[in-house]
C-alpha positions as CSV (number, residue, x, y, z in Angstrom):
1,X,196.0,55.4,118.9
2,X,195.6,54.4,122.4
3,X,195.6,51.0,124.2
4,X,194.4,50.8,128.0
5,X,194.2,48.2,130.6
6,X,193.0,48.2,133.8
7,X,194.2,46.3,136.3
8,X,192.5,45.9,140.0
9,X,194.1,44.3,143.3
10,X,191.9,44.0,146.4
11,X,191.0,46.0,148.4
12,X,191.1,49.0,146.4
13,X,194.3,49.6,144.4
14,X,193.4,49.9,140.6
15,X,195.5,51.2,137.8
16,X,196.2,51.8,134.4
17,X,199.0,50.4,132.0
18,X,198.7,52.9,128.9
19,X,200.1,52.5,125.7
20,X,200.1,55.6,122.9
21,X,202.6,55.2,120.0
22,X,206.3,55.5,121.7
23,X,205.7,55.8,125.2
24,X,204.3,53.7,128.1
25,X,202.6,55.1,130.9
26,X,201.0,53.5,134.0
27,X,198.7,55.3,136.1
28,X,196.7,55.3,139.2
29,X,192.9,54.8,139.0
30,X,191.7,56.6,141.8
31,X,190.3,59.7,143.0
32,X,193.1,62.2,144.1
33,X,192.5,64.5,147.4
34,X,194.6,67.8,146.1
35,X,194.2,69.0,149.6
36,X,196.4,66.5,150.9
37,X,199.2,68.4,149.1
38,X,200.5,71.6,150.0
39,X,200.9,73.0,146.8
40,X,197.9,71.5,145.6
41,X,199.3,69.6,143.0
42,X,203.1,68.2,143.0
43,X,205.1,67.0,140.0
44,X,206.1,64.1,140.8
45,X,205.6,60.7,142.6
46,X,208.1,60.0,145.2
47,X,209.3,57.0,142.8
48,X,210.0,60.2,140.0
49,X,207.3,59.7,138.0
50,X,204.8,62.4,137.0
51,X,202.0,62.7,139.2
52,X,199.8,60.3,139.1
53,X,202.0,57.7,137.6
54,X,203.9,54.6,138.5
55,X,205.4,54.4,135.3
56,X,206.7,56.5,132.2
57,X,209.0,55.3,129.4
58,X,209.2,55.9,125.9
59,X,210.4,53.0,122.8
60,X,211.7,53.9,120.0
61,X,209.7,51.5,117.8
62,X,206.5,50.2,118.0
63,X,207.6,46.9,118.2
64,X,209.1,47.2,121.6
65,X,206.6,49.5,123.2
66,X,204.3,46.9,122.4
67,X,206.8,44.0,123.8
68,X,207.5,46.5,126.9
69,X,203.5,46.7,127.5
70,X,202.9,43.0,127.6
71,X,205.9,42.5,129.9
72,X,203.8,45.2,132.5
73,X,200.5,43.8,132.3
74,X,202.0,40.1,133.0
75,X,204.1,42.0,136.1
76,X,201.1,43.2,137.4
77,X,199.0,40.0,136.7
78,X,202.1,37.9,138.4
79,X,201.5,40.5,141.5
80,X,197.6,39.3,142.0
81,X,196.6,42.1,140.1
82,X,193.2,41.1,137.9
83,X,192.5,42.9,134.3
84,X,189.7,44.3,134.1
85,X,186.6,45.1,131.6
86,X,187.2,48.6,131.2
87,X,188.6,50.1,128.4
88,X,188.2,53.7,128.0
89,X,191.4,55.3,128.6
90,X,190.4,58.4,129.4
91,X,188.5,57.1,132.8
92,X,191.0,57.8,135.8
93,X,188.4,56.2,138.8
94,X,186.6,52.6,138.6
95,X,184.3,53.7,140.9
96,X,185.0,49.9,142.5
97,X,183.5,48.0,139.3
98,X,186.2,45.2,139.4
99,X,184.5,43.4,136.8
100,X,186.9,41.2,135.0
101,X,187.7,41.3,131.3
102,X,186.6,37.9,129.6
103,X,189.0,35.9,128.1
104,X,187.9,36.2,124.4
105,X,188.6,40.0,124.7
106,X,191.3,39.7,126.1
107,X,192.0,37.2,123.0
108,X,191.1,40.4,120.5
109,X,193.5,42.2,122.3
110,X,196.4,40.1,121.7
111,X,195.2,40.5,117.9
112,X,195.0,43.9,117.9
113,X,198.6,44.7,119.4
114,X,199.6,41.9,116.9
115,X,198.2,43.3,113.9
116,X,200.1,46.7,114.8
117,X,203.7,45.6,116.1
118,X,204.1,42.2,115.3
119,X,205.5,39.8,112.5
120,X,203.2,38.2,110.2
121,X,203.9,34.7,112.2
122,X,203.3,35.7,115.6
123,X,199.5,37.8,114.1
124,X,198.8,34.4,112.3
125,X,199.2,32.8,115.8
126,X,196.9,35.2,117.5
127,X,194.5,35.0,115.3
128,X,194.0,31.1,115.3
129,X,193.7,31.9,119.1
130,X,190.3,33.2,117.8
131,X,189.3,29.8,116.8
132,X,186.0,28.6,118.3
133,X,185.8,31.4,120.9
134,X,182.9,34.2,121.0
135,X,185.7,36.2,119.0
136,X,185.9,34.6,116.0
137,X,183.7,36.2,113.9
138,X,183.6,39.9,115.8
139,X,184.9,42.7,113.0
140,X,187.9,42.8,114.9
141,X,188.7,39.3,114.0
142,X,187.4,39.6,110.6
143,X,189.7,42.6,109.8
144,X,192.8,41.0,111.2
145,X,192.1,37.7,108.7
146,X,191.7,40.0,105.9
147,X,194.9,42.1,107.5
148,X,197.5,38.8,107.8
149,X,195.7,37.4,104.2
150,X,196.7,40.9,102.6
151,X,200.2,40.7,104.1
152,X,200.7,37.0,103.1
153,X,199.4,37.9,99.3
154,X,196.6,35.0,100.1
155,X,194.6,34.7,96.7
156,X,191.5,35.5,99.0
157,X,192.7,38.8,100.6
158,X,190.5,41.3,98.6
159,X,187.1,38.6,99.7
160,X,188.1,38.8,103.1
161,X,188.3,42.4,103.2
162,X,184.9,42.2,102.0
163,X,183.7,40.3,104.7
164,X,185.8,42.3,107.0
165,X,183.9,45.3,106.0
166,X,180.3,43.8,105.8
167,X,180.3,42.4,109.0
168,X,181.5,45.7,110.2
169,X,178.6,47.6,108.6
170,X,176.1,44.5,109.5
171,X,177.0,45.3,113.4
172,X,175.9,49.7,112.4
173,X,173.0,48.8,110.6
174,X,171.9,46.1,113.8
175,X,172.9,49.0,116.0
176,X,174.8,46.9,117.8
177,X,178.0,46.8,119.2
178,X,181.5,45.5,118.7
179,X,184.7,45.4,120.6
180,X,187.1,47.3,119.1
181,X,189.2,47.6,122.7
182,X,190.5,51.2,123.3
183,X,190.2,52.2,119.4
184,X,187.1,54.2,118.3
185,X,184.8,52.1,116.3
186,X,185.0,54.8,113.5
187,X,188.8,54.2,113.6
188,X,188.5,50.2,113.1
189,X,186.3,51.4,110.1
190,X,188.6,53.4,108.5
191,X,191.2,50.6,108.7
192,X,189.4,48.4,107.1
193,X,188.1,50.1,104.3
194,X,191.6,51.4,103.6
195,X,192.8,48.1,103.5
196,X,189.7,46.8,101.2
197,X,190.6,49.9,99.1
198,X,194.1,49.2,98.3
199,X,193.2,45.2,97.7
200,X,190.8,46.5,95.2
201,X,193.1,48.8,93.9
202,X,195.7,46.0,93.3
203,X,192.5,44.2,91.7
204,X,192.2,47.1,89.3
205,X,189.3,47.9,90.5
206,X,189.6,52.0,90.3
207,X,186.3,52.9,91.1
208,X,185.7,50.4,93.8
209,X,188.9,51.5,95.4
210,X,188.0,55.4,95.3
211,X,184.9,54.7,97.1
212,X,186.5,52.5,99.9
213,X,189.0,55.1,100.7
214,X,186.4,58.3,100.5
215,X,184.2,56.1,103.0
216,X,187.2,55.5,104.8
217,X,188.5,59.4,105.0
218,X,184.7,59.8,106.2
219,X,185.3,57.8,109.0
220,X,188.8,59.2,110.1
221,X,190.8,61.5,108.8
222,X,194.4,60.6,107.9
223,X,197.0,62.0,105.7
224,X,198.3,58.7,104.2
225,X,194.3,58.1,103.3
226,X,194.2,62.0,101.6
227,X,197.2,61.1,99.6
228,X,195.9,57.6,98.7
229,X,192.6,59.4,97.2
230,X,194.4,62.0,96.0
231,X,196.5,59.8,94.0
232,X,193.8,57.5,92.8
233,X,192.4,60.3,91.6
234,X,195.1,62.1,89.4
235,X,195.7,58.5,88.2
236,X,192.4,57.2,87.3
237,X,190.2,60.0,87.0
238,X,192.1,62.7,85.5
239,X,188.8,64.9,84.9
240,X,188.8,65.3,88.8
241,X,192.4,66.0,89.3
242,X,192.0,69.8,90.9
243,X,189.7,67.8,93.6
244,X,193.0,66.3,94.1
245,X,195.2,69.2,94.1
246,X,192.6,71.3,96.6
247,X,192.4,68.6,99.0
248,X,195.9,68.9,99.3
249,X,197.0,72.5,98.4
250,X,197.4,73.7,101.6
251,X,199.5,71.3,103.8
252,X,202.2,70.4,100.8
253,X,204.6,72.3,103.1
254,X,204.3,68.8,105.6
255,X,206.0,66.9,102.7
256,X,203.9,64.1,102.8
257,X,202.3,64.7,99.1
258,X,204.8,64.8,96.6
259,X,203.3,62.1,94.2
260,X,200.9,65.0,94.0
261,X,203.2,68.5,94.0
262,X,205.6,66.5,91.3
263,X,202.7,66.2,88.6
264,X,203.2,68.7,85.6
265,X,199.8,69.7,86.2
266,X,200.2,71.0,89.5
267,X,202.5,73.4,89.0
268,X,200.2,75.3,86.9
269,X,197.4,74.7,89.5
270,X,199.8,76.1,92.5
271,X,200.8,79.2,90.1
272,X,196.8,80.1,89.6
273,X,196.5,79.4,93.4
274,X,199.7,81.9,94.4
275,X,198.5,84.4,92.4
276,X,194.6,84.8,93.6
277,X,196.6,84.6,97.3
278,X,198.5,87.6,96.3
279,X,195.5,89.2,94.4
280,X,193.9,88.5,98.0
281,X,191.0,86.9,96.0
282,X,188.7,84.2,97.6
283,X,187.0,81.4,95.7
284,X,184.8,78.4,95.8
285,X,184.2,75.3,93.4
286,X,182.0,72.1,93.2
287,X,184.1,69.0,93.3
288,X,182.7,66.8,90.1
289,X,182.0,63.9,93.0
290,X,178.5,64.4,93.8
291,X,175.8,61.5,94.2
292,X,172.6,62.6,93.6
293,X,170.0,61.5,96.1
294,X,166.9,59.3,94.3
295,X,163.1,59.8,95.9
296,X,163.0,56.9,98.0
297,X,166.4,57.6,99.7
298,X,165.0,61.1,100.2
299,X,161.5,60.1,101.4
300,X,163.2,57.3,104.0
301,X,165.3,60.2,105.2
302,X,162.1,62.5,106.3
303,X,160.1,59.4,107.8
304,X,163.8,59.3,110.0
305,X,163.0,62.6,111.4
306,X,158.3,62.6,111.1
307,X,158.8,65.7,108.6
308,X,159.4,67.0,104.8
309,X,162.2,68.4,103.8
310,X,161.4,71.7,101.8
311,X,161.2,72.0,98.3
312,X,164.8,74.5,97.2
313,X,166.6,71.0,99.5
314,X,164.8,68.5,98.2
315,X,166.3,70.3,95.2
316,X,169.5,70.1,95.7
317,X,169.4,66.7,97.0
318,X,168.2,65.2,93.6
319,X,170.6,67.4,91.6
320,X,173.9,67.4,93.8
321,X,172.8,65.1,97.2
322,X,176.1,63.6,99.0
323,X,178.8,66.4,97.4
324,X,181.7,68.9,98.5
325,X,181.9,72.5,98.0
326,X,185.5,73.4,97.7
327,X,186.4,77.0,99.8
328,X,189.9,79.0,98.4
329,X,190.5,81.7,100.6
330,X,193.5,83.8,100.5
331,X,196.0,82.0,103.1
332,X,193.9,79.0,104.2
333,X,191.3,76.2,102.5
334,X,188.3,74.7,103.8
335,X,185.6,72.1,102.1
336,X,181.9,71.5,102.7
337,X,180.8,68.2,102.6
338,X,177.2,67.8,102.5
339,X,175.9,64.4,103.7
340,X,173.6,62.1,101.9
341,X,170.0,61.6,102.8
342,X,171.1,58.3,104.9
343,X,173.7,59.8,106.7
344,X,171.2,62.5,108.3
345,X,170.3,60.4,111.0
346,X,173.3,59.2,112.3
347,X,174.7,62.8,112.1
348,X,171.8,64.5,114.4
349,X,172.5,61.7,117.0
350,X,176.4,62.6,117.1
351,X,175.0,66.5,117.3
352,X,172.9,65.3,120.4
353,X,174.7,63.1,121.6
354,X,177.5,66.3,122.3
355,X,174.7,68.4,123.3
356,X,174.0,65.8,126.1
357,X,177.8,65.3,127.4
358,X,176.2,68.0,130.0
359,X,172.7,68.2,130.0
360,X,169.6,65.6,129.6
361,X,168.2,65.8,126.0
362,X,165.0,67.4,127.5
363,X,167.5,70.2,129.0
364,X,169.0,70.6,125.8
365,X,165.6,70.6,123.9
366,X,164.1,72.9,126.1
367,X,167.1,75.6,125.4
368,X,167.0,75.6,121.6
369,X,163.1,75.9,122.0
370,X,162.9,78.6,124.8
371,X,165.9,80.9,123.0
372,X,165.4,80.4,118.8
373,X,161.6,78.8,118.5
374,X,162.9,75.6,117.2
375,X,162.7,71.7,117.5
376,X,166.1,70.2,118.5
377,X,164.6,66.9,117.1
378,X,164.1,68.6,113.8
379,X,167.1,70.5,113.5
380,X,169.0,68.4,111.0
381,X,173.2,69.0,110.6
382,X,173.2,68.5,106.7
383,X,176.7,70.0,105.8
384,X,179.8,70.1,107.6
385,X,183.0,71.5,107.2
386,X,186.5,69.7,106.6
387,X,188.7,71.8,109.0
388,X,185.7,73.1,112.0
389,X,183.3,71.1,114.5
390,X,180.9,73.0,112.6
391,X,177.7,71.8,110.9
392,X,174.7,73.7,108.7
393,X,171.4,72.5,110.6
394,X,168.2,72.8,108.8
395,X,165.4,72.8,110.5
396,X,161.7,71.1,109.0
397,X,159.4,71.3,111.7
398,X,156.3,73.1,110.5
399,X,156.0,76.6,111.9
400,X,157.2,80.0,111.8
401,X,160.9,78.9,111.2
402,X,160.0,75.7,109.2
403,X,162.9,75.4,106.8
404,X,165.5,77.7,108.2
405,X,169.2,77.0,108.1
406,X,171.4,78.3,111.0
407,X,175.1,77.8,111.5
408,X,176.6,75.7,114.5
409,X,179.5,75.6,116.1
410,X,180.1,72.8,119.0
411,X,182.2,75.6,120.8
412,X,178.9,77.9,120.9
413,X,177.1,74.3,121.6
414,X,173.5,76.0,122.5
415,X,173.7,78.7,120.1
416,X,172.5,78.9,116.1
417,X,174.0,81.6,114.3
418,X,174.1,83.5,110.7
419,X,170.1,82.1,110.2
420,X,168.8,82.2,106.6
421,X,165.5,81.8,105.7
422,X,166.1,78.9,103.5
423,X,168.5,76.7,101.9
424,X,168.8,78.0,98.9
425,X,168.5,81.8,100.4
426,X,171.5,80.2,103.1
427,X,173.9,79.2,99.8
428,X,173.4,82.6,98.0
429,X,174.6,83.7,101.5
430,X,177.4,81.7,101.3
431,X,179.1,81.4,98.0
432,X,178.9,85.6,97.7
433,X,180.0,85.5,101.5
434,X,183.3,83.5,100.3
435,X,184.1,85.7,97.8
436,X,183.1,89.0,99.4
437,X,185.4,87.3,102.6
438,X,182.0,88.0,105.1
439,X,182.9,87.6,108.2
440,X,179.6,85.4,108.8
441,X,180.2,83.2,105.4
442,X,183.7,82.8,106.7
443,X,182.8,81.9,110.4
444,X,181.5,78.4,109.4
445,X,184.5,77.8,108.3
446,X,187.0,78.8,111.0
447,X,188.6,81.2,108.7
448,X,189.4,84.9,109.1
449,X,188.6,87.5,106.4
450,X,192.0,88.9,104.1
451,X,190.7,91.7,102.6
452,X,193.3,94.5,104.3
C-alpha cells in the first residue's frame, strides 16, 4: 500500500511526501546528475537522509504514520508549496507538469487515509466532505459508505456494499476510469468485494459470499482473503474442503491458517501429503469449482478477438470453462486457473500491455510474427498459474499454427515455449508432465523437478 503526493514550489523544486505502512519518506522529484558526485552515487544527503530524500521516519502504528503524513503535506503547503495531480509513486521527475490536484481528489484522499487509520467519527466526517462534490458518487466514495456503514452495523451495510461494488464494475465495463489515488484499481476491487463478501456472509448468504471473496482473490492476492475462502469453504461446502487444504498446504509454516491446520480433517490430508513428499511423488487434481462456459458466452468471446476457438477448447470450455487445476509436487504447490470466456479479453490486453512497456505494439507484433509465425492479436493467455507471471496462450488465427498452445513467461517476454499442437494435445502434455516431473511441464510452473 502506497500513498504519494507531490508537492511543486516555483521555480522548479518538486517533491514527494511518501507514505508505505510504517515509514514516511519524502523525496526529491528531479532528475539527478550522478556525475556531479565523485563516487557516483553517495549515501546520504547532507541533512542525513538517504540519497535522494529530505525525509525518513518510521511509526509504529498506522494511525500515526498517517497523522505524521498530514502534518508534512500541511508543512510543505504552509511553505508555498502546491499539491499536485500526480499520483503515481513510482515517478521520481514531473517533467515541469505543475498541474494542481483538484480539490474533490484531494477530498477522496482524506477518505482514503481515513478509511485506513482513522476512527469511525473522524471517516464519517470525511466522507460527508463528499457531499455535493464531483466525488460523491466515484467507487472510492461508494466503498468508504459501505466501509463506515459495515463498521457502524448500519441495517443497510450489505446494500451499500452492493452499490459499492456495481458502480465499481459499471466504471470496467464503461472502460472508464476512477480515482483510486496511489492504490491500484485492482486493489480498491479487492477491498470491496472482500468487504461485500463478509456482509454477505453475516447475511448468511454462503454462496454469495464465496463468490465475492474468489472475485476478490482474483483481483489481489492476500493471505487474510485465502484464509477467508478457505474457511468458507471447510464450513459451508464440506465436499470441496481439500480445495481448501491445497490452497493452503504449503505456507501453514507462516501461521496465518490455523482455523484450517486445527480441522480433524486435515491432519489426515497433511499425512497423505507428507508421505507422497517423501515417496517424491507428484500429483495434480481438478478443484470441484468449475463454471462451465454456455455458447453465447463462448461465441461473444471469439467475436472479441475476429476468430474461432478450436473444437478440443471449445470443449473444455462447455465442460469445465472458468476452473483450477491443482499441481502437488514434491516440496512446492502450484494451481492453474483457467479464465472464463469473458475474462479473455481483458487478459490479452494486460499480456500487451507488458509487451509494450518497451516497444510499440507493431514492434512487438512484428517479433512474434517474424520469429514463431504467429498473430500477437490472436494469441490468447487462457490459463495462468497461481505462483508465476506465466500464462498458456492459444493461438486461433487460421494458418499453419491455427490452434497451438505455447507457454509464456513475462521474464522470456518475446519468447513462446514448450508449443503443442493443440489444447487438448498441450494437457496430455501437462498432466503426465506433472507426474513424470518434466522439466517443460514443470517450467510453467516455476518449479524444479525432484526426482533425485
Amino acid at each position: 500500500m502506497y500513498f504519494a503526493k507531490f508537492f511543486h514550489k516555483a521555480p522548479s523544486d518538486d517533491r514527494l511526501l511518501l507514505y508505505t505502512p510504517d515509514v514516511l519518506m519524502g523525496i526529491y522529484a528531479r532528475k539527478i546528475n550522478y556525475a556531479d558526485y565523485p563516487n557516483g552515487r553517495p549515501s546520504y544527503e547532507v541533512d542525513g537522509n538517504l540519497f535522494g530524500e529530505f525525509l525518513r521516519k518510521d511509526y509504529p502504528t498506522t494511525h500515526e504514520g498517517v497523522s505524521a503524513y498530514r502534518d508534512e503535506a500541511e508543512k510543505l503547503r504552509q511553505s508555498g508549496y502546491v499539491e499536485t495531480h500526480h499520483t503515481e509513486y513510482t515517478l521520481r521527475d514531473l517533467e515541469g507538469d505543475d498541474t494542481p490536484k483538484p480539490d474533490w481528489q484531494k477530498a477522496l484522499d482524506e477518505v482514503l487515509l481515513a478509511m485506513f487509520a482513522d476512527p469511525v467519527p473522524v471517516q464519517a466526517q470525511c466522507i460527508a466532505a463528499l457531499k455535493d462534490t464531483p466525488a460523491e458518487n466515484e467507487p472510492v466514495a461508494l466503498w468508504a459508505r459501505a466501509h463506515y456503514a459495515s463498521a457502524t452495523g448500519a441495517a443497510d451495510a450489505l446494500a451499500l456494499c452492493e452499490q459499492a461494488r456495481d458502480g465499481l464494475w459499471a466504471c470496467k465495463a464503461a472502460g472508464t476510469g476512477f480515482y483510486t489515488w496511489s492504490l491500484r484499481p485492482r486493489k480498491v476491487e479487492a477491498y470491496v468485494l472482500e468487504l461485500l463478501c463478509r456482509r454477505t456472509l453475516m447475511a448468511g448468504d454462503a454462496m454469495a459470499a464465496l463468490t465475492a471473496i474468489e472475485q476478490a482473490l482474483e483481483a489481489e492476492i492476500d493471505t487474510d482473503r485465502t484464509v477467508l475462502r478457505a474457511n468458507i469453504l471447510c464450513d459451508h461446502f464440506p465436499e470441496r474442503e481439500e480445495d481448501a487444504f491445497d490452497d493452503i498446504y504449503r505456507y501453514i509454516h507462516f501461521g496465518h491458517y490455523t482455523s484450517i491446520t486445527s480441522r480433524p480433517s486435515f491432519a489426515s490430508y497433511a499425512a497423505r501429503r507428507a508421505a507422497d513428499t517423501a515417496a517424491k511423488r507428484a500429483s495434480w487434481r481438478w478443484s470441484l469449482s468449475n463454471t462451465p462456459a454456455n455458447a453465447a458466452a463462448i461465441s461473444e468471446a471469439e467475436h472479441a478477438f475476429a476468430g474461432r476457438f478450436p473444437d478440443d477448447y471449445r470443449a473444455f470450455l462447455k465442460t469445465r470453462g472458468k476452473s483450477v487445476l491443482f499441481v502437488r509436487a514434491p516440496h512446492e504447490d502450484a494451481s492453474l486457473h483457467f479464465h472464463a470466456p469473458e475474462q479473455l479479453a481483458q487478459h490479452h490486453a494486460d499480456v500487451v500491455n507488458f509487451l509494450t512497456m518497451t516497444e510499440s505494439v507493431e514492434e512487438a507484433a512484428d517479433a512474434f510474427r517474424e520469429e514463431y509465425g504467429v498473430s500477437l492479436a490472436h494469441l490468447i493467455p487462457i490459463a495462468e498459474p497461481n505462483n508465476a507471471s506465466n500464462a498458456l496462450l492459444l493461438h486461433i488465427e487460421p494458418g499453419d499454427n491455427y490452434g497451438h498452445v505455447y507457454v509464456w513467461n513475462h521474464d522470456g517476454a518475446f519468447e513462446l515455449v514448450y508449443e503443442q499442437n493443440g489444447f487438448d494435445e498441450m494437457m496430455r502434455a501437462l498432466l503426465d508432465g506433472i507426474e513424470e516431473q518434466d522439466a517443460g511441464a514443470l517450467d510453467l510452473f516455476n518449479i524444479r523437478p525432484d526426482t533425485q
